[in-house]
C-alpha positions as CSV (number, residue, x, y, z in Angstrom):
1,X,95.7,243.2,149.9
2,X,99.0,243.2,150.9
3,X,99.4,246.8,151.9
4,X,98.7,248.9,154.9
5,X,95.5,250.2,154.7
6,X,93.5,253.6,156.8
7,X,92.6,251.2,159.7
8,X,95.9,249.0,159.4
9,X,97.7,246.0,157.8
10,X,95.3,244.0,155.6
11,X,94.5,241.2,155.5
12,X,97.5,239.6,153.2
13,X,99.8,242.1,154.8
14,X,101.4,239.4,157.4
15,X,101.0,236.5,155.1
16,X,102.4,237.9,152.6
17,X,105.8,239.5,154.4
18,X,105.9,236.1,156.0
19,X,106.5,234.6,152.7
20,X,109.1,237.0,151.7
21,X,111.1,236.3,154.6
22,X,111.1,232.8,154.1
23,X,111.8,232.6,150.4
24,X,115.0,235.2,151.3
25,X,116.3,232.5,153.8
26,X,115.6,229.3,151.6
27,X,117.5,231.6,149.0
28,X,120.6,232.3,151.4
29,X,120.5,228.6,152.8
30,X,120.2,227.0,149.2
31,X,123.3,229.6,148.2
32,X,125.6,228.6,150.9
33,X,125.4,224.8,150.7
34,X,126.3,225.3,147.0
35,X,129.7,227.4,148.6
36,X,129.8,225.0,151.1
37,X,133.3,223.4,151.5
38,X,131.5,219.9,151.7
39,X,128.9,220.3,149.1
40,X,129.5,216.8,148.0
41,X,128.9,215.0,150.7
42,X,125.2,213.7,151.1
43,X,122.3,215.5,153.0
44,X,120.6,213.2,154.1
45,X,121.4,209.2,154.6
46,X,119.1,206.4,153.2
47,X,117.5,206.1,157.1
48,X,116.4,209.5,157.5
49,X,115.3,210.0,153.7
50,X,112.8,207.6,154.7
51,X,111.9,208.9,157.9
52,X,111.4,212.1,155.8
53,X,109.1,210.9,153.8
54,X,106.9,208.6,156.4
55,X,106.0,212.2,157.2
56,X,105.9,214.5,154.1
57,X,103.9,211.7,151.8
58,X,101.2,211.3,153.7
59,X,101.1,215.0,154.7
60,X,100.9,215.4,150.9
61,X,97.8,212.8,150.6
62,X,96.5,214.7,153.4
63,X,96.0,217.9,151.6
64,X,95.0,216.1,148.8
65,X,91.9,214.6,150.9
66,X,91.1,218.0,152.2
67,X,89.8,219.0,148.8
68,X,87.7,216.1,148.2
69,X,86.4,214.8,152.0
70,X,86.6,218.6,154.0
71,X,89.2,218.7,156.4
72,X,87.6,217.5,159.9
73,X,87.0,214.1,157.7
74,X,90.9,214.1,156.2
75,X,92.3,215.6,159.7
76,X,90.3,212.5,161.1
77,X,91.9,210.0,159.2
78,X,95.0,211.6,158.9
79,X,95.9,211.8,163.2
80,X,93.9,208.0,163.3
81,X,96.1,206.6,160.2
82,X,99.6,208.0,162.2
83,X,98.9,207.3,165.5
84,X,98.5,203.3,164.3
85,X,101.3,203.7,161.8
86,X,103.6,205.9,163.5
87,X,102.4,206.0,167.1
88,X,101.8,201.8,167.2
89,X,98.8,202.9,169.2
90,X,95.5,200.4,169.2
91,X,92.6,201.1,166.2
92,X,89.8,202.4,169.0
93,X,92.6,204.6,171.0
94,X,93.3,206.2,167.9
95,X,89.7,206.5,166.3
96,X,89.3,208.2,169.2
97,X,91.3,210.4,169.8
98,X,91.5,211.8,166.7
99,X,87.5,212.2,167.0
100,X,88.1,213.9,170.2
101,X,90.6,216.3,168.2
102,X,88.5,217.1,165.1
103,X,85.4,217.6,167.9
104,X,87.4,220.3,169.3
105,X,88.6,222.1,166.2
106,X,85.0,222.3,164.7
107,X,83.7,223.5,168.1
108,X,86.4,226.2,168.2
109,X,86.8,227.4,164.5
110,X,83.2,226.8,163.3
111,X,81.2,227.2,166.5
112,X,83.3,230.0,168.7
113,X,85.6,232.0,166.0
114,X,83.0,231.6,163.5
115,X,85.7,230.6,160.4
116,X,84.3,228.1,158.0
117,X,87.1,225.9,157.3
118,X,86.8,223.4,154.0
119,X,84.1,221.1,154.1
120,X,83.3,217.7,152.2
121,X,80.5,215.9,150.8
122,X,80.1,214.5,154.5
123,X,79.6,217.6,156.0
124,X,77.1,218.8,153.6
125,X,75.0,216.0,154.5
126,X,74.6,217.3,158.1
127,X,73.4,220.8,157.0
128,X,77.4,222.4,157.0
């Protein structure tokens, strides 16, 4: 729901008004570039477009692997694959780390707030 209910907001309420508030700016920003004085002058230069998208690609594979590995074995391979890529940081610094990482996130959102969060065919394996 995204109302208020007897005891409160529920549980869509903040998600939901979140949304709104960010679709309203996205609307005013998109309406003044078109006003914009220099509309036709480029957003972005050939450089940062791929800086851009050495980030939002693999995010997008990311979320792609969630649904099919779980996400502590996409977050794993996600932080390993751009701390090489991106970070130029050695295979086993990287491995882990990013083991260290996904070891903390299960322990705090499976084992202390008790939120099951996606899980893959690895996970099942272990009982998860």
């Amino acid at each position: 729901g995204t109302g208020w209910g007897d005891d409160g907001p529920k549980s869509g309420y903040f998600p939901f008004y979140s949304g709104l508030i960010l679709c309203f700016s996205a609307a005013v920003s998109v309406f003044q570039a078109v006003r914009a004085k220099n509309a036709g002058e480029d957003f972005v230069e050939k450089g940062q477009a791929k800086l851009i998208m050495a980030v939002l690609i693999p995010t997008i594979l990311y979320t792609i692997v969630i649904g099919l590995l779980g996400i502590y074995v996409a977050s794993m391979l996600f932080i390993t694959v751009f701390m090489v890529w991106q970070g130029k940081f050695s295979w086993l610094k990287s491995i882990f780390i990013s083991a260290m990482v996904v070891i903390a996130l299960w322990l705090m959102f499976e084992v202390w707030f008790k939120v099951p969060l996606p899980k893959g065919p690895l996970e099942a394996l272990f009982g998860y």
